[in-house]
C-alpha positions in Angstrom: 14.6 0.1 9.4 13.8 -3.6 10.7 11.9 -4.6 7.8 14.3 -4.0 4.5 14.2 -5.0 2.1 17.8 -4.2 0.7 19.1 -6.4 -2.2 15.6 -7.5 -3.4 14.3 -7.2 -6.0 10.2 -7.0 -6.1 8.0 -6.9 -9.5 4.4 -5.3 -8.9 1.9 -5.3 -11.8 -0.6 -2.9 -12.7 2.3 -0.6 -10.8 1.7 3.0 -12.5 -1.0 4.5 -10.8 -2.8 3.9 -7.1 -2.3 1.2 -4.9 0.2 -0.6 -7.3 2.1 2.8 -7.5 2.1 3.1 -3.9 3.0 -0.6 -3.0 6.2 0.1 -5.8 7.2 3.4 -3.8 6.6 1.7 -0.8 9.2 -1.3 -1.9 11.6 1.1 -3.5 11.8 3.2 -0.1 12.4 -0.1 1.9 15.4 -0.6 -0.2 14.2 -3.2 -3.5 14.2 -2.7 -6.8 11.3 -2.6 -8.3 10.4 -3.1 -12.0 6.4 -2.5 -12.4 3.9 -2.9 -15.1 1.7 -0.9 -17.1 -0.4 -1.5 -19.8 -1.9 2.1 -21.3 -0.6 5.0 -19.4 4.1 5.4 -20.2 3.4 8.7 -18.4 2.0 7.3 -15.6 4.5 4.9 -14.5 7.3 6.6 -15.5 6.1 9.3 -13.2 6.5 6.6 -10.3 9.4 5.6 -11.6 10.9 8.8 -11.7 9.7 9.1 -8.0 11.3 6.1 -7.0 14.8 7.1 -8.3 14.3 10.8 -7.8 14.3 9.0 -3.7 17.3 7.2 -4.2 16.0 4.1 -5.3 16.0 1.7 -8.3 12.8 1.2 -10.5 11.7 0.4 -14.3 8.7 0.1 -16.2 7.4 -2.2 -18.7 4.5 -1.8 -20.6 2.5 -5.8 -20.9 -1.0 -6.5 -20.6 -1.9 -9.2 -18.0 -4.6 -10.6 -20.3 -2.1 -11.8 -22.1 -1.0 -14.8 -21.1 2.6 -14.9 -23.1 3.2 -11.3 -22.4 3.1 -11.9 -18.9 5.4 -15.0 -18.5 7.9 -13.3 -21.2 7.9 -10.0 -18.7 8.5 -12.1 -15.4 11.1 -13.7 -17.2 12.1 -10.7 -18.4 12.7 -9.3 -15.3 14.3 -11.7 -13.7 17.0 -11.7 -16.3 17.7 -8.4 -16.6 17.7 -7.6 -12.6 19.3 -10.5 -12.3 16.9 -12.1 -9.5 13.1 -12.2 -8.3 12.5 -12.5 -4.8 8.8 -10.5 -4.2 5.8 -10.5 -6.9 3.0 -8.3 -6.2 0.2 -9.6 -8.3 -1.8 -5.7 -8.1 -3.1 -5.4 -11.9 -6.7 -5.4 -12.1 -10.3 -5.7 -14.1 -13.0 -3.2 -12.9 -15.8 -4.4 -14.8 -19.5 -4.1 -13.7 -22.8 -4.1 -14.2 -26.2 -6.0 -13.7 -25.5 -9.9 -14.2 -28.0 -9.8 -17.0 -26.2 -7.6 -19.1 -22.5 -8.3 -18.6 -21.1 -10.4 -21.5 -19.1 -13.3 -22.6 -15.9 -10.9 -23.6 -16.3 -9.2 -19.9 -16.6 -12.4 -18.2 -13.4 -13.3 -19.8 -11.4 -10.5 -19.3 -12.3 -10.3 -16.0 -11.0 -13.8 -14.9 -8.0 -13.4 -17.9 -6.7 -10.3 -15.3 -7.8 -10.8 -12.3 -6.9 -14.8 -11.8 -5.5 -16.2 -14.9 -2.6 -13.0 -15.0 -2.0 -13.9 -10.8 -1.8 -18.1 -11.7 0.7 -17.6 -14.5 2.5 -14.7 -13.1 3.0 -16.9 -9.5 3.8 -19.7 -11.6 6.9 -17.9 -13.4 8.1 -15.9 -10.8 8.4 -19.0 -8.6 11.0 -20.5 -10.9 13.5 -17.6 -10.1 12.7 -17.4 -6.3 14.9 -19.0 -3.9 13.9 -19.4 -0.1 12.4 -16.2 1.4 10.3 -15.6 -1.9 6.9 -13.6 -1.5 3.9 -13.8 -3.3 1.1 -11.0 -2.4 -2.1 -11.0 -4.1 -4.4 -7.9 -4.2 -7.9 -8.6 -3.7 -10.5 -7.1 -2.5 -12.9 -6.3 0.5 -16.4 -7.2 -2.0 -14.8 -10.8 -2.0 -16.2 -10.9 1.7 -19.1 -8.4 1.5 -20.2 -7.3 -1.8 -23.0 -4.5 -0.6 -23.7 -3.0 -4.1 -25.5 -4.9 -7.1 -23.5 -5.1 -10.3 -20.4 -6.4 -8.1 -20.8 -10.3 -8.8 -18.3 -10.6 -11.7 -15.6 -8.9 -10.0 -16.2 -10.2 -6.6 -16.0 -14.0 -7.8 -13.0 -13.0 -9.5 -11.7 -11.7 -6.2 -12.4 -14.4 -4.3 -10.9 -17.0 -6.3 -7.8 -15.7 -4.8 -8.5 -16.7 -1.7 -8.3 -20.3 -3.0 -5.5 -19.6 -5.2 -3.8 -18.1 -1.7 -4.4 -20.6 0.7 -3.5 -23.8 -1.8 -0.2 -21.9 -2.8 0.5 -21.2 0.6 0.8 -24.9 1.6 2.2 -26.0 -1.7 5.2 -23.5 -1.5 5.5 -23.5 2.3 8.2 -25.9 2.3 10.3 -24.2 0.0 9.7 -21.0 2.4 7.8 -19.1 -0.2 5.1 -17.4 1.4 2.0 -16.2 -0.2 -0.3 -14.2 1.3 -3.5 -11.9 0.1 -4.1 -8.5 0.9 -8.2 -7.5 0.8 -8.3 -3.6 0.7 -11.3 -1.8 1.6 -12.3 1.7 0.3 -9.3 3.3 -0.8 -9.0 6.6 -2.4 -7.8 6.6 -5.6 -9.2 7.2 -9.1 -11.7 4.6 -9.4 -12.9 4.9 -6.0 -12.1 8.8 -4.8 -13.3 9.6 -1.3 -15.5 12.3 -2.6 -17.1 10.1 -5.0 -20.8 10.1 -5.4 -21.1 6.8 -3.3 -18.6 8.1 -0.6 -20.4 8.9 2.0 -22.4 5.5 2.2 -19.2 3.8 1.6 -17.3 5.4 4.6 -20.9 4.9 7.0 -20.2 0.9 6.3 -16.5 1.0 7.2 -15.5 1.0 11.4 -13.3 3.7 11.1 -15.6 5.8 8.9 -12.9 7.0 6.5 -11.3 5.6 3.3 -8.2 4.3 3.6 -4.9 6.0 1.7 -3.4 4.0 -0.9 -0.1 4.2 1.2 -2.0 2.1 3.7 -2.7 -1.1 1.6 1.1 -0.7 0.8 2.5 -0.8 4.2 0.6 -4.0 5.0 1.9 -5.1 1.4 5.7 -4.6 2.8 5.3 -5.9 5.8 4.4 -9.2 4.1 7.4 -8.9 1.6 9.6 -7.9 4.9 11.5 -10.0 7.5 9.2 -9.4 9.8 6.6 -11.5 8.0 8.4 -14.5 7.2 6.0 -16.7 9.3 3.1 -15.4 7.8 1.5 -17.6 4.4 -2.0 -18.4 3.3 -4.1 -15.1 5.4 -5.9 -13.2 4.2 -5.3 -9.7 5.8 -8.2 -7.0 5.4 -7.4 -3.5 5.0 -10.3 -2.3 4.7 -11.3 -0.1 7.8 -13.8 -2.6 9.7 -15.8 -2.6 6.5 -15.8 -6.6 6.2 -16.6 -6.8 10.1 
């Protein structure tokens, strides 16, 4: 395979279930290890990691929450010390919170932006102190950063888009040490949150081009490409998976 990624070693948060779990397979198969996180569900992510080295491969799990700002730069850290490098951080862990903009509170508002852009800041700004040239940094966002079509998305789609920012100025400011950083928007993906038989499904699948949902396999592949060889001129895009639904 052109694009492996033997000898890395890759840390994906919010790894132990959908797209995180995929993007950590997805790693693992190329040939990384792969620590990932989890905050709430051992069984879970040991599941994935037990996948992963039931393949062949090399993976751990470690429980942290990505609210928590000392947690998170202790587990990089962590990581990098026990596996002995860091060379690809997936920042994948998430807050789904939402509701109409009149009743979503203080405490929401700052968990929100505590996962999903403080926990990608700090975690960047770690793992970048253990990444020689050829470092990756790959952001999950979202499509609703772009089109947000439903109400009660605004919270979680400013939190999405700040990424873009966060990308793009990371991008430039790393470029020269040939870290790239790069952010990957899915679209409607199946998994538990957002199952293709949902109640919203069929609306959902009428605003994308394709008219499907996409498999949490297919944000991943885009997500190794980016971490591969084969993307090492790529920093600072923003790369839609989302089926045409942004278009």
């Amino acid at each position: 395979m052109d694009n492996t990624l033997d000898g890395k070693v890759a840390l994906v948060t919010g790894g132990g279930r959908g797209i995180g779990a995929a993007v950590a397979t997805r790693l693992a198969r190329e040939g990384a290890t792969v620590a990932l996180t989890f905050q709430r569900d051992e069984r879970r992510a040991g599941e994935v990691v037990d996948q992963i080295t039931g393949e062949g491969g090399r993976a751990t799990a470690v429980r942290v929450d990505s609210a928590d700002p000392v947690a998170l730069v202790a587990t990089v850290d962590g990581v990098a010390a026990e596996l002995g490098r860091l060379d690809i951080l997936v920042n994948n862990a998430g807050a789904f919170l939402l509701g109409p903009l009149e009743e979503l509170s203080v405490a929401e508002f700052e968990q929100t932006v505590a996962v999903n852009v403080r926990a990608p800041f700090l975690a960047t700004q770690a793992a970048v102190r253990h990444m020689a040239a050829g470092g990756r940094i790959i952001n999950i966002g979202s499509n609703v950063a772009e089109r947000a079509v439903f109400p009660g998305f605004a919270l979680y789609a400013m939190s999405k888009t700040a990424l873009v920012g966060l990308t793009k100025a990371l991008g430039r400011e790393l470029g020269p040490r040939a870290i790239t950083v790069n952010l990957v928007n899915p679209g409607p993906t199946d998994t538990e949150l957002n199952p293709a038989d949902g109640p919203n499904a069929g609306v959902i699948r009428d605003l994308t081009a394709l008219g499907h949902y996409a498999e949490p396999a297919d944000v991943a592949a885009a997500v190794a490409f980016l971490a591969g060889a084969d993307g090492r001129y790529v920093t600072g895009a923003v790369v839609n998976v989302d089926g045409g639904f942004t278009i």
